[in-house]
C-alpha positions as CSV (number, residue, x, y, z in Angstrom):
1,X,-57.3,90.0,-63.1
2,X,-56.6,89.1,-59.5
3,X,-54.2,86.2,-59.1
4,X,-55.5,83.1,-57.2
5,X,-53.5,82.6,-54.1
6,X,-51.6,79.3,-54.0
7,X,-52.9,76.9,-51.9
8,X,-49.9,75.9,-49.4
9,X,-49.4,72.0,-49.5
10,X,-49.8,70.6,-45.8
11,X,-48.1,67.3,-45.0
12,X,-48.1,66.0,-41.9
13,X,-45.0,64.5,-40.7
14,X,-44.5,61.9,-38.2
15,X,-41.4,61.8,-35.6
16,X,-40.4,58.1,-36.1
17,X,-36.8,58.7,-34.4
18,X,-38.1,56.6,-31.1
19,X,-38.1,53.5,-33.4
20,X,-34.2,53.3,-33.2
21,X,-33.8,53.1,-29.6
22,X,-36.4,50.7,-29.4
23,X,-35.1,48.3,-32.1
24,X,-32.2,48.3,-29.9
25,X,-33.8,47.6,-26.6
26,X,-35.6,44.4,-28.6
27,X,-32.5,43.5,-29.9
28,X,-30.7,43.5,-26.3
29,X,-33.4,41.6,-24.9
30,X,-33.8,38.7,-27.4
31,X,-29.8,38.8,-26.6
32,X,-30.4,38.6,-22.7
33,X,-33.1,35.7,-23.6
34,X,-31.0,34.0,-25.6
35,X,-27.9,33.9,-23.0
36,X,-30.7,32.9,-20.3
37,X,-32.2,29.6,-22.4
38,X,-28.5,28.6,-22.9
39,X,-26.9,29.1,-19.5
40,X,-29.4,26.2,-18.3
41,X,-27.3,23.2,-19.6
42,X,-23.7,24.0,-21.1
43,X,-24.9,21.7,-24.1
44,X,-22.7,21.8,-27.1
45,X,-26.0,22.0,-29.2
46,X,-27.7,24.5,-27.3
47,X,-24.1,26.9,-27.4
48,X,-24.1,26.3,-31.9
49,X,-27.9,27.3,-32.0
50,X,-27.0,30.4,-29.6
51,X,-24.0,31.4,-31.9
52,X,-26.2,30.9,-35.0
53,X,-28.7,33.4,-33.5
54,X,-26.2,36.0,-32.4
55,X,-24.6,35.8,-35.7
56,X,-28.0,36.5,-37.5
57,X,-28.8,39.2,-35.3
58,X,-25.4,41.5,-35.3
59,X,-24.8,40.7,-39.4
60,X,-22.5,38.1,-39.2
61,X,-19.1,37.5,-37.9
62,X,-17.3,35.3,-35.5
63,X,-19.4,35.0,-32.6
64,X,-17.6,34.3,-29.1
65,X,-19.7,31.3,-29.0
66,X,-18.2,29.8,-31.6
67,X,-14.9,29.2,-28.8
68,X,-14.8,26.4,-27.3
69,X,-16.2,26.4,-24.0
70,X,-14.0,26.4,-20.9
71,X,-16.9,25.0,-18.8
72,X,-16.5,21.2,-18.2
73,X,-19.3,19.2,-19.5
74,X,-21.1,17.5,-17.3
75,X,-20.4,14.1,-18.3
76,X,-16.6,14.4,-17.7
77,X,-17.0,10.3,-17.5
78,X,-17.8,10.4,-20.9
79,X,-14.2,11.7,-22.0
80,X,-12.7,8.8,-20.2
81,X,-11.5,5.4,-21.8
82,X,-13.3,2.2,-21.1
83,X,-10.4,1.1,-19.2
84,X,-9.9,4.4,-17.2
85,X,-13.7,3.8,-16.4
86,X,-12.9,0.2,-15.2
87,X,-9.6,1.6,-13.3
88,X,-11.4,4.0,-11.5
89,X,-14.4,1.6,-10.8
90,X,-11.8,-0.9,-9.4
91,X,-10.4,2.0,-7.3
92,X,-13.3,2.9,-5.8
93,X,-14.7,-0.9,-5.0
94,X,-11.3,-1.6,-3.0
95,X,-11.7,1.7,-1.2
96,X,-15.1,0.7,-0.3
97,X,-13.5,-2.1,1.3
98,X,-11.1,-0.6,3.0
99,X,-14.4,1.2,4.4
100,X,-16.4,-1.6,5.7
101,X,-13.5,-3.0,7.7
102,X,-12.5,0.1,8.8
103,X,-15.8,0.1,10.3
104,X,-15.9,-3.8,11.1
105,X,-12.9,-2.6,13.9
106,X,-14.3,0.6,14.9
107,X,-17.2,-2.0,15.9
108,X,-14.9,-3.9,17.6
109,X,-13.6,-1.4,19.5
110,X,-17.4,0.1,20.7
111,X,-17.9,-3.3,21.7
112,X,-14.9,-3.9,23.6
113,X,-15.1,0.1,25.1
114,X,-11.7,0.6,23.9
115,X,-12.2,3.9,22.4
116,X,-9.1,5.5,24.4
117,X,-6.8,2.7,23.2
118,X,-7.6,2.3,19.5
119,X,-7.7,4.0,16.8
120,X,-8.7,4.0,13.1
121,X,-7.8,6.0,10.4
122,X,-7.8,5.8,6.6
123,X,-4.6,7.2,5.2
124,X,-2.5,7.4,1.5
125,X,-1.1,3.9,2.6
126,X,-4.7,2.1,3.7
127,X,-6.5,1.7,6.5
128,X,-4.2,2.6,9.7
129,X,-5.4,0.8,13.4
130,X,-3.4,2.1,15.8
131,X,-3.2,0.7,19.4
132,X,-2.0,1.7,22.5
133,X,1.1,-0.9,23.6
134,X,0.1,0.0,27.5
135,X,-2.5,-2.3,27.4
136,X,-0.6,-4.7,25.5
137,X,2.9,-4.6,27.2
138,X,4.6,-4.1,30.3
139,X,7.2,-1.3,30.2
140,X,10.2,-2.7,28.6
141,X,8.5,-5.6,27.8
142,X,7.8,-7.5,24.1
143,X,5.6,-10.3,25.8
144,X,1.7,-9.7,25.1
145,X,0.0,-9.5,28.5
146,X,-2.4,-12.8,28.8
147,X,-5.3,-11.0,29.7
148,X,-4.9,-9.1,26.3
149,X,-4.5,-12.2,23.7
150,X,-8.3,-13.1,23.8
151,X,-8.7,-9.1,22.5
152,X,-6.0,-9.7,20.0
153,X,-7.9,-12.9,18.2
154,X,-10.9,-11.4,17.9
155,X,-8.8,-8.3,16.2
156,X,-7.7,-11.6,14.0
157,X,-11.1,-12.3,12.7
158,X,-11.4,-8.7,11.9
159,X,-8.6,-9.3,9.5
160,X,-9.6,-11.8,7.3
161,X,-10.4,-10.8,3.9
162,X,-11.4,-12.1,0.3
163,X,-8.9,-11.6,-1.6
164,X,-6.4,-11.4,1.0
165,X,-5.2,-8.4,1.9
166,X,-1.2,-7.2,3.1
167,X,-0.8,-6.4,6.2
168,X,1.9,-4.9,7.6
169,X,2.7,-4.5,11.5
170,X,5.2,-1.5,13.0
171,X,5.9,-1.5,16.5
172,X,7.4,2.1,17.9
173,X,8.9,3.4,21.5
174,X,9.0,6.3,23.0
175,X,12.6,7.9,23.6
176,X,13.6,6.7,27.2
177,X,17.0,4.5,26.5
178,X,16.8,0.6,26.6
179,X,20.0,-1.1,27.9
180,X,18.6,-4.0,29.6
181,X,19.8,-7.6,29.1
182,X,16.7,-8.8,26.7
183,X,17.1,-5.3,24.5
184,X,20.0,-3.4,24.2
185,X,18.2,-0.5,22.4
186,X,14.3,0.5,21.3
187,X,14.9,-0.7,17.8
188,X,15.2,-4.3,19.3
189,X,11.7,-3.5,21.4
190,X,9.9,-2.3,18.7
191,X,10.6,-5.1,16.4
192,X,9.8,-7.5,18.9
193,X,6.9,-6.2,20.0
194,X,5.7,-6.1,16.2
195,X,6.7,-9.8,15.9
196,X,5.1,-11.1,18.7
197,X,1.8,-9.0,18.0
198,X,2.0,-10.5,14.6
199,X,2.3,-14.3,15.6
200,X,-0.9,-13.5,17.8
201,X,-2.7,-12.4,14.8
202,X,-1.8,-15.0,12.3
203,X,-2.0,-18.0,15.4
204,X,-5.7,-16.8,16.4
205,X,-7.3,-17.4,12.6
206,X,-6.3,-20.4,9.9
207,X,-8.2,-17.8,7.5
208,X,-5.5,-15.6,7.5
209,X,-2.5,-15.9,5.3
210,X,1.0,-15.7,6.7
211,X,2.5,-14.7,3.8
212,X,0.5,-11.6,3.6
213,X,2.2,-10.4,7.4
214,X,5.1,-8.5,8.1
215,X,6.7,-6.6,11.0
216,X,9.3,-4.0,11.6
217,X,10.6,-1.7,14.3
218,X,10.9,1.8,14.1
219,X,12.0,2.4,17.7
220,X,11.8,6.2,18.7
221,X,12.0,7.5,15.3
222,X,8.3,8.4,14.1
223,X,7.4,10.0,17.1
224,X,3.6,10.9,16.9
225,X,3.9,13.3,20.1
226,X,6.5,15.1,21.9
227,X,8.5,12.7,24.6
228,X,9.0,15.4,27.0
229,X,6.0,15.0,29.1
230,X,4.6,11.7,30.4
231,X,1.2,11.9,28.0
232,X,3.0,12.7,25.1
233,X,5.8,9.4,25.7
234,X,2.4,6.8,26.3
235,X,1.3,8.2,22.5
236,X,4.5,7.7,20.9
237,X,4.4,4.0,22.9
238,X,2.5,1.8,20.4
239,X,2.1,-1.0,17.7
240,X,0.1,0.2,14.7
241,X,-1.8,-2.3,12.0
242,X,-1.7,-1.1,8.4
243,X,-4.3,-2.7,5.9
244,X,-2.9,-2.1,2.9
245,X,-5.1,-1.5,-0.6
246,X,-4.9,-3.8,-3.4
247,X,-5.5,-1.4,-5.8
248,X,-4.0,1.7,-6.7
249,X,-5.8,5.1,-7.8
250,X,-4.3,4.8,-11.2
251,X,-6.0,1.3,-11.0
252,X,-3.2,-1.1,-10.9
253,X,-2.5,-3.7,-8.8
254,X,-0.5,-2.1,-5.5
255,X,3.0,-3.6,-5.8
256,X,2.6,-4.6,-1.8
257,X,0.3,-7.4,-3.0
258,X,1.5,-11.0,-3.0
């Protein structure tokens, strides 16, 4: 009896190895997703739902996210103390100030076409006004030309401020010896020049406060130019105006006050 040949069992099978790779690419882009929604706002709420995700997705662990982020928030106000917030707001209102007469005397100036004898500048100190003593002063003199004291009240009404501010007043010299019989050096010039520049100011306006003047002399010593060419000497010749702040960028009251 012939034996029945055995029917050969035919399965089919199916090359399923692509599926790997491709979990992987669908893993790296929900990844590249995720980093993109977060990256929009350095939110602390956003960066704990990212870590959540990332540890879901690679099994667990310590995600990086968990970290804390190096990236200042936003809102670095919000770290800040009420009274650092008042501080710095009182800071900023006096600098304002400062400002607004800064350009209250660059005004003055436009009007009067002095642009080549004045100028303004806001420094560490306050707002610095700086004038040229040639159109104030004779050589070797400390008397104000007259036809320069109507210039120097108007300057006065410039000055006056609410609260009141201190002033101070620094006359300088360039490096040519003084030995004449009213000033036996450039200190003495300087100071008088400041002095007598000053009694201008505080003469021309009842508004302004003596108390909150002062002058000194500082001779040749704070040269602003070299004095060995003519140009450089008519620089270094000259009384500046210092308006000093009334609040300091710590927010306390600047100790030049009165």
């Amino acid at each position: 009896m012939a034996k029945k040949a055995k029917k050969k069992k035919h399965e089919d099978h199916i090359d399923e190895s692509w599926l790997v790779p491709y979990a992987d690419i669908l893993t790296l882009l929900l990844a590249v997703f995720i980093i993109l929604f977060a990256s929009s706002s350095v939110d602390q709420e956003k960066l704990q739902r990212m870590s959540a995700v990332f540890n879901q997705v690679f099994d667990g662990g310590t995600s990086f996210l968990e970290q804390p982020s190096p990236v200042e928030t936003p809102n670095a106000e919000s770290d800040k103390t009420p009274q650092q917030i008042q501080q710095n707001s009182a800071y900023l209102k006096d600098q304002q100030e400062l400002a607004e007469i800064k350009d209250s005397v660059e005004n003055f100036i436009a009007v009067h076409e002095m642009e080549g004898q004045f100028a303004t500048e806001m420094t560490d100190e306050g707002l610095l006004v700086t004038i040229r003593d040639s159109i104030l002063f004779d050589p070797g003199k400390a008397t104000i030309k007259p036809e320069y004291k109507p210039i120097a009240k108007e300057l006065a009404d410039v000055l006056v401020s609410d609260p009141a501010r201190s002033i101070l007043i620094t006359g300088h010299t360039d490096n040519v010896p003084q030995s004449s019989v009213e000033f036996a050096s450039n200190w003495e010039l300087s100071v008088m020049r400041a002095v007598n520049f000053l009694k201008i100011i505080v003469g021309s306006n009842a508004n302004l406060d003596p108390r909150y003047f002062s002058a000194k002399g500082e001779g040749e010593y704070k040269a602003i130019a070299p004095n060995d060419t003519a140009e450089g000497r008519s620089k270094n010749r000259r009384v500046e105006v210092l308006i000093q702040p009334l609040v300091t960028e710590d927010g306390s009251a600047a100790k030049n006050t009165q």
